[in-house]
Backbone bond lengths (Angstrom), bond angles and torsions (degrees), N, CA, C in turn:
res aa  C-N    CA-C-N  psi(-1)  N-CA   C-N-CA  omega(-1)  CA-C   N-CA-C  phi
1 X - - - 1.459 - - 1.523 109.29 -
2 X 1.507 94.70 170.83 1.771 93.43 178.87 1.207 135.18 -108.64
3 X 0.997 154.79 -177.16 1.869 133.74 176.47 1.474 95.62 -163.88
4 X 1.391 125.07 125.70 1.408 106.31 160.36 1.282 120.69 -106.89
5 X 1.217 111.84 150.27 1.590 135.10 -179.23 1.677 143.17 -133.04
6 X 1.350 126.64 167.56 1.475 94.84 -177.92 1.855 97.70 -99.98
7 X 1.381 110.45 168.26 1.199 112.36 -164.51 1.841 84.26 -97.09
8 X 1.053 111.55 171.63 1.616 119.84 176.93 1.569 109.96 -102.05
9 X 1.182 120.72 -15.67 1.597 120.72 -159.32 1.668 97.24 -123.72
10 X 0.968 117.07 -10.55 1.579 103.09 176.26 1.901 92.80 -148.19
11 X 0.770 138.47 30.54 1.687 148.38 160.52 1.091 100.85 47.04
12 X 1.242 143.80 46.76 1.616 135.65 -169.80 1.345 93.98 -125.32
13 X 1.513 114.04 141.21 1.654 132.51 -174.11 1.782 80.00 -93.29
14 X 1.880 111.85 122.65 0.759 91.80 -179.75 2.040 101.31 -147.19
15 X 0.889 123.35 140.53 1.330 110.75 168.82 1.499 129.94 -56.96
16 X 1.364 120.14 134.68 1.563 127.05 -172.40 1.187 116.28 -120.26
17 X 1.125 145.93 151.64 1.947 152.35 143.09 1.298 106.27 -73.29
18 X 1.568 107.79 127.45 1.098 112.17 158.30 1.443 105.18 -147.51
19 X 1.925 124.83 149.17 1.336 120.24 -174.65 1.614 121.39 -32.62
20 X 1.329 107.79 150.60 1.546 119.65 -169.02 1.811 91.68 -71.99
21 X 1.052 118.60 121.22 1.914 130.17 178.54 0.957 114.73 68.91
22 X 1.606 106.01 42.87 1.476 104.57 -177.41 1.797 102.19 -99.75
23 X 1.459 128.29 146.01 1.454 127.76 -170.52 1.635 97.64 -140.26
24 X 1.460 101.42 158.09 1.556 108.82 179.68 1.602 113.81 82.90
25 X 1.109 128.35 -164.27 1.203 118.37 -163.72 2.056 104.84 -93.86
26 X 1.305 109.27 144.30 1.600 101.48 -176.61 1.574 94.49 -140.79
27 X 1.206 107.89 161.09 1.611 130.40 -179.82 1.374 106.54 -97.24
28 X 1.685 114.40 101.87 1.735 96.31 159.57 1.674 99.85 -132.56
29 X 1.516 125.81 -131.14 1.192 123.42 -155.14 1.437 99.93 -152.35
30 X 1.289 117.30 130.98 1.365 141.08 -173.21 1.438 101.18 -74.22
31 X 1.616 122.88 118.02 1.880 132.10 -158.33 1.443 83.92 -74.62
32 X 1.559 134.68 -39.41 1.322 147.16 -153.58 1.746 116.16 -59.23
33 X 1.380 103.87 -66.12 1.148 126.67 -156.33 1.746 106.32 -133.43
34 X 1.583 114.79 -8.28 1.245 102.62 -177.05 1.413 153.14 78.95
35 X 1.478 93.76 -17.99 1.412 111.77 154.11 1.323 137.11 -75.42
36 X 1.534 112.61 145.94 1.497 122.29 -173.15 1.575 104.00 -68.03
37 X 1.940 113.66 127.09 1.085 105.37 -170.69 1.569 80.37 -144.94
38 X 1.767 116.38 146.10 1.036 112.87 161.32 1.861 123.55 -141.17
39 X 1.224 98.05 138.38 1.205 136.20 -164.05 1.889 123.96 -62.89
40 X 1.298 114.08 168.00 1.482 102.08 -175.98 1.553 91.76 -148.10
41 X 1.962 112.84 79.30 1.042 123.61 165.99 1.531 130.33 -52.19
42 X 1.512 122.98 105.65 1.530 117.01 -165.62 1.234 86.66 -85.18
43 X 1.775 102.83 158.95 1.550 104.67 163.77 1.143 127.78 -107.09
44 X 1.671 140.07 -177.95 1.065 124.92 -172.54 1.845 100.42 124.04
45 X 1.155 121.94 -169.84 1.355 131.60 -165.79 1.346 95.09 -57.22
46 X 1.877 100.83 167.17 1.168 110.34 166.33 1.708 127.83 -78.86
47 X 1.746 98.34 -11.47 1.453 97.34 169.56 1.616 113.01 -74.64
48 X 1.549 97.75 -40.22 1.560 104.63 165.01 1.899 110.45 -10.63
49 X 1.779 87.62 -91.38 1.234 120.39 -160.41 1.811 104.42 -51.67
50 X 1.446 123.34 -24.16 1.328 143.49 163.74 1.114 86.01 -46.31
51 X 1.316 157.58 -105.37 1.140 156.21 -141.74 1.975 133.49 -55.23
52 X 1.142 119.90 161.39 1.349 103.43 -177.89 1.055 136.08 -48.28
53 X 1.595 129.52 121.68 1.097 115.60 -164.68 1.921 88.16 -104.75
54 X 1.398 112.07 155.86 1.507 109.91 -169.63 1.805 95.90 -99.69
55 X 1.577 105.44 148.76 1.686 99.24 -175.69 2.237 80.36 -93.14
56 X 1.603 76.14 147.54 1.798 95.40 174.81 1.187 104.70 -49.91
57 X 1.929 103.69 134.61 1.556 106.97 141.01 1.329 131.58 2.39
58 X 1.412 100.35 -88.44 1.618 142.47 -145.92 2.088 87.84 -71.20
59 X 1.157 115.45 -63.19 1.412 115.25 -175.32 1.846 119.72 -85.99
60 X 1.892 110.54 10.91 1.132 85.81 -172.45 1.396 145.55 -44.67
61 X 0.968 110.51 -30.47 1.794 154.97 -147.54 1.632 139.83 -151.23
62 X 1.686 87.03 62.25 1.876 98.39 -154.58 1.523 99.12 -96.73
63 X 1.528 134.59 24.95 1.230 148.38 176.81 1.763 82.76 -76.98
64 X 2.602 90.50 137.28 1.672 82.43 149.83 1.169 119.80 -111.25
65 X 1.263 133.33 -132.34 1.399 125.10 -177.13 1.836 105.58 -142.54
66 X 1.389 81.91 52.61 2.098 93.15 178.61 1.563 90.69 -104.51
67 X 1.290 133.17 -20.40 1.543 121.32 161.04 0.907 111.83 -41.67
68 X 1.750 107.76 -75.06 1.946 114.27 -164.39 1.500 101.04 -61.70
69 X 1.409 128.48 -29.30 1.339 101.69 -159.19 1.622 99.73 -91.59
70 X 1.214 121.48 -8.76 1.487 99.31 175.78 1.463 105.43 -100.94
71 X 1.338 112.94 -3.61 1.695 101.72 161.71 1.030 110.25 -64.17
72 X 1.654 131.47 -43.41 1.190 125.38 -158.63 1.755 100.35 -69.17
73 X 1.536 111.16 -36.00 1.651 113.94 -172.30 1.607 81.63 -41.09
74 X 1.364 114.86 -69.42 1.704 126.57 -119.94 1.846 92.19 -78.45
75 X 1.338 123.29 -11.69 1.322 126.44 178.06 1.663 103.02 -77.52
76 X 1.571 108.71 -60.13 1.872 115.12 153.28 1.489 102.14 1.60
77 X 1.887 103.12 -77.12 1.158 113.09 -140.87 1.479 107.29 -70.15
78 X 1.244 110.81 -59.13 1.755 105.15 -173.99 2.043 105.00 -61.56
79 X 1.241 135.28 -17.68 1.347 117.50 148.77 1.426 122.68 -55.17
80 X 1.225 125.46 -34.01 1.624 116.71 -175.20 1.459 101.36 -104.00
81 X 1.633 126.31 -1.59 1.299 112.95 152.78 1.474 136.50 -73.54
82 X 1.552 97.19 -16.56 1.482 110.32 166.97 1.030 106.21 -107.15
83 X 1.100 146.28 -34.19 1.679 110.53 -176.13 1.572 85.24 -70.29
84 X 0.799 166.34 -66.83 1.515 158.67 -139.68 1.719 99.05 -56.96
85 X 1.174 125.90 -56.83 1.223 139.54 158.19 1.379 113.90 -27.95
86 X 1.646 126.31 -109.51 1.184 112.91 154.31 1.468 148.51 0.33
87 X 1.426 99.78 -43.97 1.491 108.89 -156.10 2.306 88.07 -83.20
88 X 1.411 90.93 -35.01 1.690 94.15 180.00 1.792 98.65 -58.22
89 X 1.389 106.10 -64.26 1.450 106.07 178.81 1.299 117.90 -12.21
90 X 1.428 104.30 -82.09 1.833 131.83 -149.40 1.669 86.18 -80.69
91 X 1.084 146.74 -9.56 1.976 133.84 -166.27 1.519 95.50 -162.63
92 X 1.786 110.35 47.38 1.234 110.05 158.80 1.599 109.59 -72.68
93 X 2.000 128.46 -43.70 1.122 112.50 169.45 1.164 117.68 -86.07
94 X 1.315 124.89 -9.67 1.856 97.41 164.98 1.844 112.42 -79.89
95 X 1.624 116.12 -11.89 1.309 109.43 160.80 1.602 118.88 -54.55
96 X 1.135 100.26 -28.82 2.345 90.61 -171.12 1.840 82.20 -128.73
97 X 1.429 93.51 83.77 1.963 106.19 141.31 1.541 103.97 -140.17
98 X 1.011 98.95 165.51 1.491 113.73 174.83 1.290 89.61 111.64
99 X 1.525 106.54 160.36 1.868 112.14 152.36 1.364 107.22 -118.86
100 X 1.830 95.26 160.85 1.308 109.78 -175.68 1.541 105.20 -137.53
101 X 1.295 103.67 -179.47 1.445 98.00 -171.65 1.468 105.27 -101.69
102 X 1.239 127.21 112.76 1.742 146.61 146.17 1.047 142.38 5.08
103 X 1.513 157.06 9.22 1.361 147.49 -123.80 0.911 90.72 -89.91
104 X 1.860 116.96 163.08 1.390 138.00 160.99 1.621 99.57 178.39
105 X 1.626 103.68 158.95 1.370 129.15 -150.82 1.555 88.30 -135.98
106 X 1.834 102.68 126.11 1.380 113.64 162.56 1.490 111.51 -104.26
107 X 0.993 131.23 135.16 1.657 141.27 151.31 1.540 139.89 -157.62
108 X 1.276 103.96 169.68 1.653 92.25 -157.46 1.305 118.36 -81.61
109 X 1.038 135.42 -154.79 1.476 146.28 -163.14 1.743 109.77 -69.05
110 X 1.517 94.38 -38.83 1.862 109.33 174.72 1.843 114.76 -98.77
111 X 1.058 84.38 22.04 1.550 105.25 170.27 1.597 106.26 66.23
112 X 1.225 116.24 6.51 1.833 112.86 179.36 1.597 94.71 -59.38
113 X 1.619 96.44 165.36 1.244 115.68 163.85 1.810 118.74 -75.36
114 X 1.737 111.09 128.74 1.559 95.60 159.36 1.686 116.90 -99.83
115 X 1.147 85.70 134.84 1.620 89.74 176.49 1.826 133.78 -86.68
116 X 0.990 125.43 119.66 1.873 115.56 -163.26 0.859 106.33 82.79
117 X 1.884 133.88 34.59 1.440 108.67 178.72 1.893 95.54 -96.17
118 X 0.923 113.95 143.84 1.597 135.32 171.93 1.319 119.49 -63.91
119 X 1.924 117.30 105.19 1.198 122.23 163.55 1.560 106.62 -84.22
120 X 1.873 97.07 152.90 1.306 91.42 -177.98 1.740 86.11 -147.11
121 X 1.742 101.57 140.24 1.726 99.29 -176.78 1.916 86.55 -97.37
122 X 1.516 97.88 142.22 1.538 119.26 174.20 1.508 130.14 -107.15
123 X 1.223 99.38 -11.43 1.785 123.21 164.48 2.017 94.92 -20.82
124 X 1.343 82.74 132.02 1.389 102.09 160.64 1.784 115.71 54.40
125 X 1.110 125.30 10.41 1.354 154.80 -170.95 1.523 108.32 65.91
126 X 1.099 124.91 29.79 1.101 140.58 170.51 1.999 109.77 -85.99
127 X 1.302 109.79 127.08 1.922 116.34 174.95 1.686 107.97 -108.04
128 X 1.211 104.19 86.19 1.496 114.87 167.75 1.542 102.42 -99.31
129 X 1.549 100.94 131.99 1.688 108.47 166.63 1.699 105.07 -87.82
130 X 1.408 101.93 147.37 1.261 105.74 -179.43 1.716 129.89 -141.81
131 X 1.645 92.13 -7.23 1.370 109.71 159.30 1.305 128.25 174.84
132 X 1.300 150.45 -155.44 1.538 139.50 -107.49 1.746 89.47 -171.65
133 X 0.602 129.36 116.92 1.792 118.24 136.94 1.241 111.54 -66.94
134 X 1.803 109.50 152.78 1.306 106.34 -160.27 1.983 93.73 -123.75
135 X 0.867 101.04 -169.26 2.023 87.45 -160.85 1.296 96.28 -68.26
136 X 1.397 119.07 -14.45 2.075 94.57 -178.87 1.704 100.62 -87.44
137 X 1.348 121.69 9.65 1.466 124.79 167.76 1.991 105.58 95.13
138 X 1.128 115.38 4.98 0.899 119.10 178.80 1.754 134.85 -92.57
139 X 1.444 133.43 150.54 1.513 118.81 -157.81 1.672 88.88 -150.82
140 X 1.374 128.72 145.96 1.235 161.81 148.34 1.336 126.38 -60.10
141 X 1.308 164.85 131.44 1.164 134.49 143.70 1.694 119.60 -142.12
142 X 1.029 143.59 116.61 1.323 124.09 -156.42 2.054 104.21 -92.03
143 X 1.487 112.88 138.03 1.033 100.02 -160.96 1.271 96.35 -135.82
144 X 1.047 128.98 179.95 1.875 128.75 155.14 1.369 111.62 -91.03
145 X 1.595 110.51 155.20 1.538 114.96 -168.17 1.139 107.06 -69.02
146 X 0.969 118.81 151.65 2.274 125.20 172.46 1.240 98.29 141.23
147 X 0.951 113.67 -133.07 1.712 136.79 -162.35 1.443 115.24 -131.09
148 X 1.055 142.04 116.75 1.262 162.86 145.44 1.502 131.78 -63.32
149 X 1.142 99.38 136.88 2.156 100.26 157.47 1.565 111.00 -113.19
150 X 0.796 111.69 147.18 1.694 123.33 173.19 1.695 116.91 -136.57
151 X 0.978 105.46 131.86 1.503 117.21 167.59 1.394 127.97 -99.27
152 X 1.293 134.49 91.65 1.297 137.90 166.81 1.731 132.14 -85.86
153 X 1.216 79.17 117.96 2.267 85.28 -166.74 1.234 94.29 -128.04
154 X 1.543 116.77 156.24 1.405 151.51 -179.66 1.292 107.29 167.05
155 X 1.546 81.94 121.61 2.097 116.03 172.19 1.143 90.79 -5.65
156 X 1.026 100.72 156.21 1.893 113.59 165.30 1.256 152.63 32.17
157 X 1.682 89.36 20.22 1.553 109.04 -179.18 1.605 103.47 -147.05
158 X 1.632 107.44 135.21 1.325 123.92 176.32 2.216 119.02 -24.91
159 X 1.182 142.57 121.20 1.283 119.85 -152.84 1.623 77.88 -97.48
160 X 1.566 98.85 166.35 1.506 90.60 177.09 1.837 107.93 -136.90
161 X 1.023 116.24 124.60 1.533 128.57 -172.58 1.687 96.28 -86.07
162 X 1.143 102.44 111.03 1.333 131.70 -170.03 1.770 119.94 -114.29
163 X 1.603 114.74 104.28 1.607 106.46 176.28 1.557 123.06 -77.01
164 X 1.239 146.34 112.20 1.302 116.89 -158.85 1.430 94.50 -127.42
165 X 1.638 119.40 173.49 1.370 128.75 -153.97 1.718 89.23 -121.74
166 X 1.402 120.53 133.53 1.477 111.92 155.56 1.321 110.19 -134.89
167 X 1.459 117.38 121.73 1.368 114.68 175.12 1.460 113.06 -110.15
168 X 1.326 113.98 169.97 1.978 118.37 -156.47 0.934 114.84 -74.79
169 X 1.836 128.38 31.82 1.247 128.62 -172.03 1.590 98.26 -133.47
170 X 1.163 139.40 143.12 1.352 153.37 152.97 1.504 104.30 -35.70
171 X 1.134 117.99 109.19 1.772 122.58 174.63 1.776 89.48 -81.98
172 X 1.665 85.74 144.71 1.401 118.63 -172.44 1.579 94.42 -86.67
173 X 1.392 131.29 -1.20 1.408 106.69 -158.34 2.003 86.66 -165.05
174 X 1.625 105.58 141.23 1.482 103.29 172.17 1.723 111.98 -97.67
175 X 1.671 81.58 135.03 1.969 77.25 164.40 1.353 115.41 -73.59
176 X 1.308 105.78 163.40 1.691 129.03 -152.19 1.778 95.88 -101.97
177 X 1.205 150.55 177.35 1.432 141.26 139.65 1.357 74.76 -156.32
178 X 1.325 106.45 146.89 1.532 144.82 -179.66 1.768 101.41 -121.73
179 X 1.409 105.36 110.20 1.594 117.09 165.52 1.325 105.57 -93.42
180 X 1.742 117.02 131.04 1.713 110.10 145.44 0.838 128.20 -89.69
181 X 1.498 109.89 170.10 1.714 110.41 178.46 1.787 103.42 -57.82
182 X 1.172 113.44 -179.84 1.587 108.51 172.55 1.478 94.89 109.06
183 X 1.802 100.41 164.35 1.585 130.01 -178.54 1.780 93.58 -103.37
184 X 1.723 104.17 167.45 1.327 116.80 -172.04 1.146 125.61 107.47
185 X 1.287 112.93 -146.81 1.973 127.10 -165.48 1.695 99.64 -177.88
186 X 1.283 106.08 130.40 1.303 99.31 173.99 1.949 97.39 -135.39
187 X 1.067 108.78 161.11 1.481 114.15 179.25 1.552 105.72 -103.08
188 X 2.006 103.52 158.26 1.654 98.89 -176.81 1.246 92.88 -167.98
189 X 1.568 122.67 137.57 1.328 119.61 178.33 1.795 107.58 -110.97
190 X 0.937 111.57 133.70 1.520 134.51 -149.39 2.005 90.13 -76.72
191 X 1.132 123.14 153.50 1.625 123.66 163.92 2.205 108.27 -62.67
192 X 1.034 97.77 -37.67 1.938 106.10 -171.03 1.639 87.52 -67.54
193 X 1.796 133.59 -37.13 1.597 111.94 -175.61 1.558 91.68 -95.83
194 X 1.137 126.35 3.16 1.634 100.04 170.94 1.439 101.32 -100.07
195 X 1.186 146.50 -7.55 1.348 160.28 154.76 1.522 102.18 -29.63
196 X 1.659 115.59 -69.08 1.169 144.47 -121.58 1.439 86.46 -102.31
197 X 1.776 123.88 -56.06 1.227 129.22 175.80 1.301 112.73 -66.71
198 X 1.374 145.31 -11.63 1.503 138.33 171.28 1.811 92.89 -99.75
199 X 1.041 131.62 7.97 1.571 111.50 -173.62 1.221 110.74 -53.34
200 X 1.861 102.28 -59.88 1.776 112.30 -179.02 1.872 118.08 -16.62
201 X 1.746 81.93 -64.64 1.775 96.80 179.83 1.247 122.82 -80.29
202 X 1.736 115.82 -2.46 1.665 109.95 160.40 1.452 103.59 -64.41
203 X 1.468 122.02 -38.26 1.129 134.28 -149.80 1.544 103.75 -72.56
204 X 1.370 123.60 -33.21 1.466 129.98 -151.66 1.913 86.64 -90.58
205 X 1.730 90.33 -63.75 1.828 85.27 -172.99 1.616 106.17 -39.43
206 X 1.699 132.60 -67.36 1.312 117.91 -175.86 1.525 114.86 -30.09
207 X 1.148 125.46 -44.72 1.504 123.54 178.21 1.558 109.13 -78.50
208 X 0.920 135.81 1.00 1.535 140.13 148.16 1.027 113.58 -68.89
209 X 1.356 118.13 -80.04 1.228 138.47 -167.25 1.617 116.45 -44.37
210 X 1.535 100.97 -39.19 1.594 107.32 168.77 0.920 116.49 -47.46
211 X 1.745 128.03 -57.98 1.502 125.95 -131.35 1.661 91.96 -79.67
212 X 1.160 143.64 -20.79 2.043 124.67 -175.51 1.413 94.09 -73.40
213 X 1.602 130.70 -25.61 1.401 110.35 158.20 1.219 143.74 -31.80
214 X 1.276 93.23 -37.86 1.823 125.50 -173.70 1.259 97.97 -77.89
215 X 1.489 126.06 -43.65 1.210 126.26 -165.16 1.477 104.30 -77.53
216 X 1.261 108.43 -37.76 1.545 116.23 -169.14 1.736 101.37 -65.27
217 X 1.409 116.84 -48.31 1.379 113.53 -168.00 1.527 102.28 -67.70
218 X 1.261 120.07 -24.65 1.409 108.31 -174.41 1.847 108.01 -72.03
219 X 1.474 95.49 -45.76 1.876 91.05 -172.82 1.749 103.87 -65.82
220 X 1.398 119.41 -30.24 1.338 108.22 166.48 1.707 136.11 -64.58
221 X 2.045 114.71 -17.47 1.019 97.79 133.61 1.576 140.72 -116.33
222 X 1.462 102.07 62.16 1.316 119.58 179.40 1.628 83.68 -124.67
223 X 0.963 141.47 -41.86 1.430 142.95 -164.59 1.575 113.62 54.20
224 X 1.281 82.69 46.07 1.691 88.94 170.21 1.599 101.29 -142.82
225 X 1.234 107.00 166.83 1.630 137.35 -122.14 1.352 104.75 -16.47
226 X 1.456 111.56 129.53 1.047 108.92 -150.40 1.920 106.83 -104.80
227 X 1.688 113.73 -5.19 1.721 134.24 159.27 1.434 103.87 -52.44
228 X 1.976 109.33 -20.51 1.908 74.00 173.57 1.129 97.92 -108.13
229 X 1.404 150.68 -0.74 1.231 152.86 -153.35 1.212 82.35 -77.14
230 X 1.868 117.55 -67.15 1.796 126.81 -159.67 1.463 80.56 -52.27
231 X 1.378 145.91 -73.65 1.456 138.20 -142.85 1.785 115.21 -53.05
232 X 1.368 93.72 -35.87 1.703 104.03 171.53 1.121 124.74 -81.76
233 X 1.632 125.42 -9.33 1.163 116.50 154.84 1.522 124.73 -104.14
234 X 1.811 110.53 5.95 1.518 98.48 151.03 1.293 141.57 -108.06
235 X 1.573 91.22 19.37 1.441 100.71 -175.74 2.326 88.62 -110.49
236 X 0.965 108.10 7.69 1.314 120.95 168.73 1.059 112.34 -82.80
237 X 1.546 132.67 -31.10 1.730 151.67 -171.41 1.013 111.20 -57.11
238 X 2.009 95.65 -50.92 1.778 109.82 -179.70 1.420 113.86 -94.32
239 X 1.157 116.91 35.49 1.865 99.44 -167.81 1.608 90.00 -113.94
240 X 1.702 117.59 3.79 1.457 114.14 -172.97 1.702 119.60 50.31
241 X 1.151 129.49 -81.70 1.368 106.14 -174.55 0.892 105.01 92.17
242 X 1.221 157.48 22.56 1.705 148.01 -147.47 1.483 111.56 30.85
243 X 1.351 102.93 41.24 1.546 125.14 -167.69 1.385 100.49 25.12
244 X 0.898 147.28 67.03 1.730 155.07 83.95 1.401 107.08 -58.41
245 X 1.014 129.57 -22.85 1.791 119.26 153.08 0.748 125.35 -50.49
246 X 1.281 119.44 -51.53 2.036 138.84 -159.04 1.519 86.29 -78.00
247 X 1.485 139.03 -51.46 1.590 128.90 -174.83 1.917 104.10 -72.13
248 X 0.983 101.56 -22.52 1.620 86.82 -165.09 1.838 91.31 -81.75
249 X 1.250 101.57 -25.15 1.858 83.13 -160.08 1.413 92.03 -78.88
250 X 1.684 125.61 -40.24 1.387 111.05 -179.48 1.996 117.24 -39.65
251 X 1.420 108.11 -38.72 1.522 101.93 -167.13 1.194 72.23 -65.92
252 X 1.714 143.59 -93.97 1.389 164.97 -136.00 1.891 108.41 -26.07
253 X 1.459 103.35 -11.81 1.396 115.74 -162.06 1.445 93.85 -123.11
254 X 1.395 120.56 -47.92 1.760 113.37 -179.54 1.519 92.93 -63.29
255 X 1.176 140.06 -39.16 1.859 143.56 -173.57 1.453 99.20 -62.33
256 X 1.401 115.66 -44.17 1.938 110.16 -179.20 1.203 83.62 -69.29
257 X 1.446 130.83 -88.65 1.874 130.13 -131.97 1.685 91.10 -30.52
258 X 1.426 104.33 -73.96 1.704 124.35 -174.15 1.382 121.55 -33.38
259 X 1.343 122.31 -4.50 1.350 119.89 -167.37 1.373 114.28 -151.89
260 X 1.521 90.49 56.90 2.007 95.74 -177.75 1.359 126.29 -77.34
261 X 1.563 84.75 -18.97 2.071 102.14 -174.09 1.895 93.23 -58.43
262 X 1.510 108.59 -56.19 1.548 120.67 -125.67 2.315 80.77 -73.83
263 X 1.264 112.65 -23.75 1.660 110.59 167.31 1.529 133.30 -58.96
264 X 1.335 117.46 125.99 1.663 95.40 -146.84 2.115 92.44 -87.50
265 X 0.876 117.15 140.37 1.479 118.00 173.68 1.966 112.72 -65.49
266 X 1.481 87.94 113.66 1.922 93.39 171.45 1.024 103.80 -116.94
């Protein structure tokens, strides 16, 4: 039989099914919006039952609020994915000033150390030597942030013209250059200047990558379909944020899985 009622989640006076003599409160599904809504079938005639039936007290409103709050994360996120974005843009050269100090490791083909092999800075077509590997194959050099050339020679092994990247922070780790035996010069661009030369476009994807965040926080407080919500908070994972993104979208995504009821079905 039928009963009409208003739904609680989308306010529409709407007609429902519920078993033929069924009385007291029953569980069926809103034709509207699809959500589980349940009812407080009076008994009595069928004109009776024609009439409004009221949804219970006790269950008006069994929605939780892991939608809004991980919309609100996932809104967080695409703001600190762009200013993070931007902010690389507009103070890419005031990002690399200062100098810092340089490391890098020479050795040969079997990975030994060479010892005395000759750094040389090449900036501006200018060949200044500037330091030594020392017997564990290793060299120092303090430089200013940007991009560099370096020249490394020792007797009897290929020299190698090298672009390298230094930015105003102490690298956790030395680059490696591998000399061969052999005469010549060969050229090589270091991972720290290809770092430095893709920044621009690290910078743009983060501002890509943000905006389905945006999208996601909005369908989460619309609480409807909830496949793009999950999509906006894993493309939120990668947008970093000053990685306070990457943590907020993870909760923002355990809050979707967990809360499939509270999404209305379209």
């Amino acid at each position: 039989m039928q009963g009409r009622t208003r739904c609680p989640y989308c306010n529409k006076n709407v007609v429902v099914e519920v078993p033929d003599g069924a009385t007291g409160i029953q569980r069926t599904t809103c034709p509207n919006c699809g959500m589980h809504i349940k009812v407080d079938v009076n008994g009595g005639s069928h004109e009776k039952r024609e009439e409004e039936s009221p949804i219970h007290p006790l269950v008006k409103d069994t929605r939780s609020n892991k939608p809004t709050i991980a919309g609100i994360f996932l809104i967080i996120v695409f703001l600190l994915g762009i200013i993070m974005g931007v902010s690389l843009l507009l103070s890419e050269k005031e990002a690399l000033q200062g100098n810092v100090i340089y490391e890098g490791a020479v050795v040969d083909v079997e990975h030994n150390p060479i010892e005395d092999a000759s750094i040389y800075l090449m900036d501006e077509g200018l060949k200044v030597k500037i330091a030594e590997t020392d017997a564990e194959g290793y060299f120092s050099i303090n430089l200013s942030s940007g991009k560099h050339r370096i020249l490394i020679e020792k007797d009897g092994y290929i020299s190698k013209n090298v672009s390298i990247g230094v930015f105003p922070i102490k690298s956790i780790f030395r680059e490696r250059f591998v000399l061969e035996k052999g005469e010549g010069e060969e050229k090589e661009r270091s991972i720290t200047a290809f770092a430095i030369d893709i920044l621009p476009m690290m910078a743009v994807a983060i501002i890509i990558i943000s905006i389905p965040s945006l999208i996601g926080g909005i369908f989460c407080f619309m609480r409807k379909y909830r496949i793009i919500a999950v999509v906006g908070a894993v493309f939120g994972i990668f947008s970093v944020g000053f990685f306070i993104g990457t943590v907020l979208s993870i909760v923002a995504l355990v809050l979707i899985l967990t809360s499939k009821e509270d999404f209305r079905r379209v």
